[in-house]
C-alpha positions in Angstrom: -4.8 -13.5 -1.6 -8.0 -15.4 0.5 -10.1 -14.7 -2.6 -6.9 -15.4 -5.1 -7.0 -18.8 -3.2 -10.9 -19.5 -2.8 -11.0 -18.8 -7.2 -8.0 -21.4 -7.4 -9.7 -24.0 -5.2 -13.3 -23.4 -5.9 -13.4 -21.5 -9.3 -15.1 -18.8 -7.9 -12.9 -15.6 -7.2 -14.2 -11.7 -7.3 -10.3 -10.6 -8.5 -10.1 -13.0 -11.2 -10.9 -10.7 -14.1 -8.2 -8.1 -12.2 -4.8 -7.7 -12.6 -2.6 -8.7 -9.4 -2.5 -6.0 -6.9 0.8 -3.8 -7.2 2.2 -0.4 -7.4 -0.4 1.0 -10.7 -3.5 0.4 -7.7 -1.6 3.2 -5.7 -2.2 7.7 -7.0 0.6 9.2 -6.8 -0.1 11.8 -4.1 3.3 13.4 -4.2 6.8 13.9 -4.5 9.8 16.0 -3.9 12.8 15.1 -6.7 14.8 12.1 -5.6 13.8 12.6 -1.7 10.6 11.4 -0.8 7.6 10.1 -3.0 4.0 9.4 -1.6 1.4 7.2 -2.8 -2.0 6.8 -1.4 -4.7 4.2 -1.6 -8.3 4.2 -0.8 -10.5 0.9 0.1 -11.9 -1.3 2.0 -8.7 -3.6 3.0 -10.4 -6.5 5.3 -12.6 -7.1 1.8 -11.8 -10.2 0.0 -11.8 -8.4 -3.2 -9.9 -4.8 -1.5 -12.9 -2.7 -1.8 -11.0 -0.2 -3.9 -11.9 3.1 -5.0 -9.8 4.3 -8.1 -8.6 7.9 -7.6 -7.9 10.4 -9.9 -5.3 12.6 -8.2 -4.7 13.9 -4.9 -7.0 16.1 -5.0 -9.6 13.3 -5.1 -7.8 11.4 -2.5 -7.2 14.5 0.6 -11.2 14.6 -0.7 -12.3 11.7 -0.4 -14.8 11.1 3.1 -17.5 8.4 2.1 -17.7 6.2 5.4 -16.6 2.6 5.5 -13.4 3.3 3.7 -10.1 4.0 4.8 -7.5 5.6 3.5 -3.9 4.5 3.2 -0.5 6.7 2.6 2.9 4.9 1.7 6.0 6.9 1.7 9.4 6.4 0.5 12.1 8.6 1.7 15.9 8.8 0.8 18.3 11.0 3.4 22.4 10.8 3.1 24.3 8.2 5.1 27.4 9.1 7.1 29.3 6.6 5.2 28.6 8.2 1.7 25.5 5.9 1.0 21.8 6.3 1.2 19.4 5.3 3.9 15.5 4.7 2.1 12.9 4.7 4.4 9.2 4.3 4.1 6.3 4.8 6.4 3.1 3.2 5.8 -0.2 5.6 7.9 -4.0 4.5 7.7 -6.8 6.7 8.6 -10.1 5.2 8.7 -12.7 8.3 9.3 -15.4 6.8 11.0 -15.8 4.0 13.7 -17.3 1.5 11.5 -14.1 1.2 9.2 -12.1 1.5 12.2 -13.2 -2.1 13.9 -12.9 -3.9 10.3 -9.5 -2.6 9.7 -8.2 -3.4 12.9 -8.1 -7.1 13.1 -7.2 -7.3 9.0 -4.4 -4.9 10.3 -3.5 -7.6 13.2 -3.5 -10.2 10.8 -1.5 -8.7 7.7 1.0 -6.7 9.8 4.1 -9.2 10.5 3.1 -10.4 6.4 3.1 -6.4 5.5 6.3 -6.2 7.3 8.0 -9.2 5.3 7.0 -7.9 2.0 8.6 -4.6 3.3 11.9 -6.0 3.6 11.8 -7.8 0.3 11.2 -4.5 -1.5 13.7 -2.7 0.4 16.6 -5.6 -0.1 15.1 -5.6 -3.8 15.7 -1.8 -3.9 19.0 -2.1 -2.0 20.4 -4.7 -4.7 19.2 -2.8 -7.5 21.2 0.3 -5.9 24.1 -1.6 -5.2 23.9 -3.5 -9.2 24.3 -0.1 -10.6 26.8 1.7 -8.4 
């Protein structure tokens, strides 16, 4: 969003010529039917412009080691509720493999977490409604 922001007030913005960040920036790194899905994503986060590095499977991704870069893992999980529903979970884990990556993903982590969180909730309550609208 900062660099979203600085092209709307200044004209000047690195993501401009991208499409808004969503779920086709993610490689699917696995799945297991209806019960759990993983996606990962590899960049440099605290960047204006995401640092992203496009990956080609996951292969390429449990691969990937360049420094500076860390590496991010989002999860969705489904297990049966006792009252006959469904409980979805997800689980976001970062790995940053050197020190470096490490203290710059740190404070962006600080700063995004309670915004990460919201969004979270949205998708979830999204996901919920959707659930519900079919049932």
């Amino acid at each position: 969003m900062p660099d979203r922001l600085r092209g709307a007030l200044c004209g000047r913005s690195r993501l401009a010529s991208q499409a808004p960040f969503g779920i086709d920036n993610f490689t699917l790194l696995g799945r297991d039917g209806d019960r759990e899905v993983a996606l990962g994503l590899v960049g440099k986060f605290w960047q204006a412009d995401y640092g992203q590095v496009r990956m080609a499977g996951p292969d390429q991704f449990a691969n990937f080691n360049e420094s500076g870069f860390a590496k991010l893992v989002l999860n969705f999980s489904t297990r049966p509720a006792a009252e006959g529903g469904t409980w979805l979970h997800t689980e976001t884990r970062v790995f940053c493999n050197d020190s470096a990556s490490l203290r710059r993903f740190t404070p962006y982590w600080w700063l995004i977490r309670p915004v990460s969180g919201l969004i979270r909730q949205r998708l979830l309550a999204r996901v919920r409604d959707a659930a519900l609208a079919v049932a």
